[in-house]
C-alpha positions, -999 to +999 in steps of 0.1 A: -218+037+693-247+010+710-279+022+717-295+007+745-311-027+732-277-036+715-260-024+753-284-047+766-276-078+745-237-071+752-244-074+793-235-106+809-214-123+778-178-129+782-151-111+757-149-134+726-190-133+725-189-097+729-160-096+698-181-123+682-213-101+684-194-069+673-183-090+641-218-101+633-231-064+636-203-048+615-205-076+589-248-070+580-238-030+583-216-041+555-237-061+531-263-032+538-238-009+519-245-004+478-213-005+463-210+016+428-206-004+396-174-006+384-165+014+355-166+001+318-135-013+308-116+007+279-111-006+247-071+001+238-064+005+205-040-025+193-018-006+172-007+016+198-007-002+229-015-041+223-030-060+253-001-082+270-006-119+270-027-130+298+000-153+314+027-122+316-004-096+328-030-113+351-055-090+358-058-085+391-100-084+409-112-056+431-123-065+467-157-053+471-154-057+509-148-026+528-114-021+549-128-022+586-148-053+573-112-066+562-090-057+592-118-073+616-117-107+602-078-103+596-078-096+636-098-130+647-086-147+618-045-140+638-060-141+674-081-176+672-052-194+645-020-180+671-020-216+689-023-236+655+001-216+639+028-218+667+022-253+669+028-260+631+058-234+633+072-260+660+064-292+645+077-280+610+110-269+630+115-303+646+109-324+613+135-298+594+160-305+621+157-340+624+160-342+583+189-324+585+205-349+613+195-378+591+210-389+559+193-383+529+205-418+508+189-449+517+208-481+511+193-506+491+186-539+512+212-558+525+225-592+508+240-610+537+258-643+524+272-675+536+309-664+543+291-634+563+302-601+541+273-579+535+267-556+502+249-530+502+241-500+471+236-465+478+211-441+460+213-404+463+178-397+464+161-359+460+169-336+490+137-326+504+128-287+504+143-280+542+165-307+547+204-305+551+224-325+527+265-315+517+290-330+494+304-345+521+278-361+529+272-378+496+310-385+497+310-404+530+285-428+513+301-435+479+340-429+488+335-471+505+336-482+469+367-468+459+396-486+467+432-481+461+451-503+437+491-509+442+504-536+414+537-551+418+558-564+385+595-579+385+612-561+356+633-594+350+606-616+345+598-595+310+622-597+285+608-567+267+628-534+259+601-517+281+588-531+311+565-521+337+576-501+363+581-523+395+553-505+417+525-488+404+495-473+421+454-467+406+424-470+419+393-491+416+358-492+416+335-522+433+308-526+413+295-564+417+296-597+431+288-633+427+284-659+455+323-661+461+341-630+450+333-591+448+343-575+414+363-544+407+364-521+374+395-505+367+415-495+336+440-520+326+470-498+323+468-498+363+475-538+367+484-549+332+515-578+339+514-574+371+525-601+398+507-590+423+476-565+426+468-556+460+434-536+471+431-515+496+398-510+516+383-476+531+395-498+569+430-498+559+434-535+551+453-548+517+438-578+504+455-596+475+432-594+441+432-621+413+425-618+374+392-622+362+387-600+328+398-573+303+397-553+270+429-539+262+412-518+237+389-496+259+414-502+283+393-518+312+400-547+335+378-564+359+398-578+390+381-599+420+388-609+455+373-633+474+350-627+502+368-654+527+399-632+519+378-596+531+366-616+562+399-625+574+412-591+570+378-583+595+361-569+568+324-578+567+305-550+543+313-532+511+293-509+493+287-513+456+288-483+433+254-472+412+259-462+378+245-434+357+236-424+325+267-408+312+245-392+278+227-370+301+254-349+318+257-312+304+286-291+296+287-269+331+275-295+358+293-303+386+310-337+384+338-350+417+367-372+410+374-398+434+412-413+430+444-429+446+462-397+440+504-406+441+493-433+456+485-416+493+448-427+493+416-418+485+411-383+474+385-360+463+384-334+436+356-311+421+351-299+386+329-298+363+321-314+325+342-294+302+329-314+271+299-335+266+305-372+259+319-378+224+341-404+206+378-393+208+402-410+190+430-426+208+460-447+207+465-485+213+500-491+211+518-501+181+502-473+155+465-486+163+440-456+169+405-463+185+373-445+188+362-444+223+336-427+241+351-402+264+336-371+289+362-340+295+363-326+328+385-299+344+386-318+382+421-325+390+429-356+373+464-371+389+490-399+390+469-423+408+436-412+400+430-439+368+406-462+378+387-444+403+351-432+394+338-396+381+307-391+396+277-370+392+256-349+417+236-381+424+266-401+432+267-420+403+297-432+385+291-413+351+329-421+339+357-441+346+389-422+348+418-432+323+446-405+333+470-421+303+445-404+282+452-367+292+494-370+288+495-394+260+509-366+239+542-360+260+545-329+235+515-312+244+509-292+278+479-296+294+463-274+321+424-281+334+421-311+313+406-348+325+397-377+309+372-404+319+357-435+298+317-433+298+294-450+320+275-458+287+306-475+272+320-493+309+286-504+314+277-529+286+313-536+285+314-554+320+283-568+314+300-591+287+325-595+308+311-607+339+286-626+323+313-645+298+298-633+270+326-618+253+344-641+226+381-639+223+409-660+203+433-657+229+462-640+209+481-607+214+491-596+180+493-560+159+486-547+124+512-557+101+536-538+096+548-523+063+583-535+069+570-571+075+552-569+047+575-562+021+600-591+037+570-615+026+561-599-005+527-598+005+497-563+008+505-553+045+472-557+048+465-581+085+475-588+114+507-603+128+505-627+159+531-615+185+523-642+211+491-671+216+480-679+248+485-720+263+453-735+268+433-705+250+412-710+215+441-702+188+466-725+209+441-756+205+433-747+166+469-747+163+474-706+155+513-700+167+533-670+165+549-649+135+516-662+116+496-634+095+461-637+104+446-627+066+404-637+073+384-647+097+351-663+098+350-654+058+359-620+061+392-603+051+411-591+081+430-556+072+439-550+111+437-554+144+403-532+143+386-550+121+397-583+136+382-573+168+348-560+147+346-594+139+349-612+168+326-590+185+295-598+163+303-634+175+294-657+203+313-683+228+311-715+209+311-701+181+329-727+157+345-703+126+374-708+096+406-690+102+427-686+073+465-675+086+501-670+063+528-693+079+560-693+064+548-676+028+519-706+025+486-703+038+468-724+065+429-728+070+422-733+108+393-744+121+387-724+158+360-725+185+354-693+202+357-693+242+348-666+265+372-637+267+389-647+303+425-643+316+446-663+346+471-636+343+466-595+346 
């Protein structure tokens, strides 16, 4: 195998030389070899077998390097790299475990405040390739910002043919703050003419909420408690909800409901988007109809639940739930069917809100009705003026009740809907002509818009 000047050259050198050596011989007997040209490639005929495209065929290269040549370097390549290797097995390991200890959200940085309650807003980043993230994980993060809603009304204080029930139960979703009070989105059905709205925190404690907004026609309210009433109760940091972008969720993804389910606390349910966001037409009480942007799911939805958020994969409150919605037809029998109000149609909403930049008149009223009508001898065309709230901006233009609102701000008024079309291209401050029917004559009033807010829920 050596003759005896190559026997000679091996003497005296330790065992990696001598393999090192052995390498270096075998690799010039190899470039010594004449390999044969390859053959010519042949030409295929395309009607009868066309070439594939290259991205579906690659063609693979030949190795013009011999197989003892290969399995040499293949050999020290494994024996010299062993210790690397192992150590980047280990360290890779180690970083992988530790990931999947670790949570995968970061919180955004905290706000601390004066009366010492800290907020803080979770983001569901990207899970790593190797890292160990569950739904419960993501649920131990978000679940904070739900909070259980239990509204208390006294039947006798409503002389309606229909009041509330005495006790009622929803849920809520904290999504802001100002210097004094956090804020909380929930649908108005939930604490509409309530006494008293108490909120329940993921700690246990029941702190009393107070009014701050609403639109009864999307059928969301904004409630607020102050942060010297969580820091009595010993609570000293809440986490705010992130919101998402309800247009992009796809029929088939996996969405979790989050609710006050009969009222026994926070629950959690799993479905997934039955139906893509779309305007679904639905009632408002005294004949009125209203298109509203809705997403279908087939998560549980129960008594309870309205209120609390529908969130996607990220954690992200994608829809509001509005449970009325799925058993407003008590002659229908539904089975795997959820409703929740869009992100894309909460969002801008409580924006306004928040920010008072949402006129209102201050009147509850409904279209006029055919009956009414036809007692006045008039089109029943408007929009009849059930009550006017003290202090609000019909009260001081002098608007009372049983008038026939008939054009606003120039405009004929042929119902409620397009009274509140109206009022929405319009600002706070806003001064504009009102014309109404009081007792079979008609009165101009002269009204200043003020910001949609309420004292009572």
């Amino acid at each position: 195998m050596y003759d005896d000047q190559q026997k000679e050259d091996l003497y005296g050198l330790t065992e990696i030389e001598k393999i090192q050596a052995e390498i270096a011989r075998d690799l010039e007997l190899a470039d010594s070899i004449q390999l044969p040209s390859p053959p010519a490639p042949v030409h295929r005929q395309a009607w009868r077998m066309p070439a594939p495209p290259p991205s579906y065929y690659p063609i693979p290269q030949k190795n013009k390097v011999p197989w003892v040549k290969r399995l040499i370097t293949v050999c020290v390549i494994c024996t010299l790299g062993t210790a690397t290797f192992g150590f980047a097995f280990g360290a890779a390991s180690a970083w992988m475990t530790q990931r999947g200890r670790e949570t995968v959200h970061q919180p955004a940085p905290e706000q601390p405040t004066d009366n010492s309650v800290i907020t803080a807003r979770y983001a569901f980043d990207i899970i790593p390739e190797g890292a160990v993230a569950t739904l419960a994980d993501m649920i131990d993060l978000v679940s904070p910002s739900v909070v259980s809603i239990t509204t208390l009304t006294d039947p006798e204080t409503f002389r309606s043919n229909f009041p509330p029930p005495p006790r009622r139960n929803g849920t809520g979703v904290i999504f802001g703050e100002d210097e004094e009070r956090i804020l909380i989105v929930t649908i108005h059905n939930v604490v509409s003419r309530g006494d008293r709205v108490f909120v329940r925190f993921a700690c246990g404690a029941s702190v009393l909420a107070q009014p701050f907004a609403h639109d009864m026609d999307i059928n969301i309210s904004v409630i607020a408690v102050r942060k010297d009433d969580l820091a009595e109760h010993g609570i000293t940091s809440v986490v705010l909800a992130s919101f998402g972008d309800s247009s992009l969720m796809r029929m088939g993804e996996t969405v979790i409901a989050l609710g006050n389910a009969r009222g026994e606390g926070i629950s959690v349910t799993r479905g997934i988007i039955s139906t893509e966001e779309q305007f679904v037409q639905v009632p408002r009480g005294n004949g009125r109809t209203l298109d509203v942007h809705l997403i279908q799911t087939d998560a549980s939805i129960n008594y309870g639940d309205s209120g609390g958020p529908l969130l996607n994969a990220r954690g992200e409150v994608i829809g509001i739930i509005d449970a009325s919605l799925t058993f407003a037809d008590s002659n229908t029998l539904v089975e795997g069917i959820g409703h929740s109000i869009s992100s894309n149609t909460v969002q801008p909403l409580l924006y306004q809100l928040i920010n008072r930049l949402r006129p209102g008149i201050g009147i509850e009223g409904w279209d006029l009705s055919a009956a009414r009508a036809y007692e006045l001898g008039i089109p029943d065309i408007g929009v009849h003026v059930d009550r006017v709230m003290p202090g609000r901006s019909a009260d001081l233009a002098g608007m009372q009740a049983d008038d026939i609102i008939t054009a606003f701000n120039g405009e004929p008024v042929l119902d409620f809907d397009s009274l509140r079309a109206i009022i929405a291209q319009l600002r706070p401050g806003d001064v504009v002509e009102v014309r109404v029917l009081r007792d079979g004559a008609a009165v101009e009033l002269e009204l200043t818009l003020q910001a949609m807010v309420f004292d009572t829920f």
